[in-house]
Each structure stands twice: as structure tokens, then as C-alpha cells.
N, C-alpha and C positions, 0 to 999 in steps of 0.2 A: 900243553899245559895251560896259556892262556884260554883256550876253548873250556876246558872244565872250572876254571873260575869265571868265565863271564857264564857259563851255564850255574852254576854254584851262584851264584851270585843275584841271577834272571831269578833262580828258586826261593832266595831267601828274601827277597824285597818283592816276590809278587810281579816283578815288570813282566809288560807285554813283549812284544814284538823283537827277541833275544832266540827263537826256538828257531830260526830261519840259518842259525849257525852251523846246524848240522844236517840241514835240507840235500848238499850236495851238491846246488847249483851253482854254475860258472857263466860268468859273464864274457863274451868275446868283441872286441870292438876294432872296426877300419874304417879307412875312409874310401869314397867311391868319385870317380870323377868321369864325364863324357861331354864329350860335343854333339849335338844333333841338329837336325833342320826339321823344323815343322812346317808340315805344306799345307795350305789353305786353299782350297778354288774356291769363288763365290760366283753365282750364278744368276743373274736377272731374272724373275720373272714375269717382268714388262718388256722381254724382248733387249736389253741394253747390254746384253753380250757377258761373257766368262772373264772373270777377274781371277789370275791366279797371284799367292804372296807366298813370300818364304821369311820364316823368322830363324833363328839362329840364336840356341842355348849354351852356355855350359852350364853343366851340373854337378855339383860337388856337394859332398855331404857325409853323414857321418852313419855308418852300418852295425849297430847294435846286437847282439845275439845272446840270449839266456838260456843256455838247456841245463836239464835238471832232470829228478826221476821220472820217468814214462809214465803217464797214464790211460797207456796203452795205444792214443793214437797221435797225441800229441807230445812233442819234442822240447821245448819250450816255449819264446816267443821271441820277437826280434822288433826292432825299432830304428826307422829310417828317418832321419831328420838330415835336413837340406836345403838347397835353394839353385833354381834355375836361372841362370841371369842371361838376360837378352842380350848380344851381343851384335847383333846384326837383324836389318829387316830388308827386305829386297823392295827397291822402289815404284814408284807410282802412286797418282792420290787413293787408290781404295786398297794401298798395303800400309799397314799402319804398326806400329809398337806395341806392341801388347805390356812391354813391362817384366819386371821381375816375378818370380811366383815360388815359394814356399812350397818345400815336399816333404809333407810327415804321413807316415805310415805304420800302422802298428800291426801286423798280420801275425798268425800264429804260425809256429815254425814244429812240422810233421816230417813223418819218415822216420827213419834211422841215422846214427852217428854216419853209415856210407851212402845215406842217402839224405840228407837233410834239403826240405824245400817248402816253399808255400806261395799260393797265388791269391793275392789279393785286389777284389775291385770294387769299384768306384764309379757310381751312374749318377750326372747330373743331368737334369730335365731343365728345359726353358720352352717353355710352350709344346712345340714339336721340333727342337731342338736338340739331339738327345749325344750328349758326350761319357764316352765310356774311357775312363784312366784303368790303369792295371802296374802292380807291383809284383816280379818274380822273382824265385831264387830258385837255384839248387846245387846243392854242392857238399861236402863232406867235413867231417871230421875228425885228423890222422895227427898224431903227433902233438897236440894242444895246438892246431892250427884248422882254424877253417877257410877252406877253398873254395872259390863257386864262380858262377855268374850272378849277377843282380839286371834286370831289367825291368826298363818302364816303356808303357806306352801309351797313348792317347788315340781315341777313333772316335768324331764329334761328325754325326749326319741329322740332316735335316732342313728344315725351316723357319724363318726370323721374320716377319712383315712380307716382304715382296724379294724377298733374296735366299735361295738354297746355297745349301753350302757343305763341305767336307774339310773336315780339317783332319788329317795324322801326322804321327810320329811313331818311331821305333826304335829303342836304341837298346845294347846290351852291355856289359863291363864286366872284368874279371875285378873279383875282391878276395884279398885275402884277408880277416880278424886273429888277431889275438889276444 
């Protein structure tokens, strides 16, 4: 009954943005949480030998999902908002703290209700420094509950002034939304 008076209502004053009531779409929301280590080697190239470092995340954050009616290849969409906090660095003067770091990702969410996933990435360049991030999902849709895994990961190769370097990470988490 409410639905037909705020549509009744959307009609009779002209307002905008009231037709989205009958769209169909549902929002599912959880939270995600993991610990990881990212490895760094860094590498002289004046001869001054291999520096390896280890940093230490947790990550926590909040997992968004909107699916709605098909348009044939797309599902919805989803939204990852979070934050990595550094928890540990492994010592020596060339391992250093990187700090806190912010994860928002907005990827579009494909497949079917028993297949729901999407893979999203993220290329930053620094000279010939090239780091590649990536956001996964896959997982389903049974009972008004969605199941999956979410993972992220980082793969940064290249070169800075006089020092190459590799930095990853890998990590995955079951989530479940509702």
C-alpha cells in the first residue's frame, strides 16, 4: 500500500527520482576482515646487495552488493570501502612503515544469482615502476544471503633512481552479505 502512494504521489507533484521503488533492486551488505604480509625485495643497482622487508596488514571493511534486473551481462554492482592498517614492519634501516592505506573499489558485479563475480584492477605507473592492485569476488546468491570469497592483491615490479624492486601480496576471505 505504501508503494502505491508514494508512486501516486511521485505522479501527482511531478517529483523525480521515486520510479527506482519498483526497480527490484536489493542491496546486500557484510563486513570483510584478513591479516596479510606484503613482501618487498629491493635490489641495488650500484652493487650494494638485496634488501628484503616485510609489512603486516589487517584489513577490514565493509562489502556492498546491489543486484537488480539483468541487462543481460551485468548483475549489479558492488562496493568495497575499507582500510589496511599496518600493524607490523620487519626491521632494518631500508624496511620502513609504509603507513595506513584506504581501499575503495567499485567493480561491477556479473554472472548469475549462482554465479555472481567480478574482477577489478588497478595499474599505477611511477617512471618504470609499475604496480598492479586487483579486487575479486565470486560467489552466490541462495536464500537472500550472499556467500563468496573477496580477495585482493598487489604485484608492484620495476625500477626507482638506482634501486629495483618487487613488492606482493595475496590474500583471500570468505564473506558472507545480507
Amino acid at each position: 500500500m505504501r508503494t502505491y502512494l508514494l508512486l501516486a504521489a511521485t505522479l501527482l507533484c511531478g517529483c523525480a527520482g521515486a520510479t527506482d521503488v519498483n526497480s527490484g533492486r536489493k542491496t546486500y551488505t557484510g563486513p570483510y576482515s584478513a591479516t596479510f604480509v606484503e613482501s618487498t625485495v629491493s635490489t641495488s643497482l650500484q652493487g650494494g646487495g638485496t634488501f628484503p622487508c616485510t609489512n603486516t596488514y589487517t584489513m577490514t571493511g565493509i562489502l556492498t552488493m546491489t543486484i537488480g534486473p539483468n541487462d543481460r551481462s551485468t548483475v549489479g554492482t558492488a562496493q568495497i570501502d575499507g582500510v589496511q592498517t599496518e600493524t607490523a614492519h620487519s626491521s632494518g634501516d631500508s624496511c620502513k612503515a609504509k603507513g595506513n592505506l584506504s581501499t575503495v573499489w567499485s567493480p561491477t558485479l556479473t554472472g548469475t544469482t549462482t554465479d555472481l563475480h567480478f574482477a577489478e584492477q588497478n595499474v599505477a605507473t611511477n617512471g618504470t615502476y609499475v604496480v598492479t592492485s586487483k579486487a575479486t569476488f565470486a560467489g552466490t546468491l541462495s536464500g537472500g544471503v550472499i556467500t563468496g570469497v573477496l580477495g585482493f592483491s598487489v604485484l608492484g615490479t620495476g625500477t626507482i633512481g638506482t634501486t629495483s624492486g618487487v613488492q606482493s601480496y595475496s590474500t583471500t576471505m570468505n564473506v558472507v552479505l545480507q
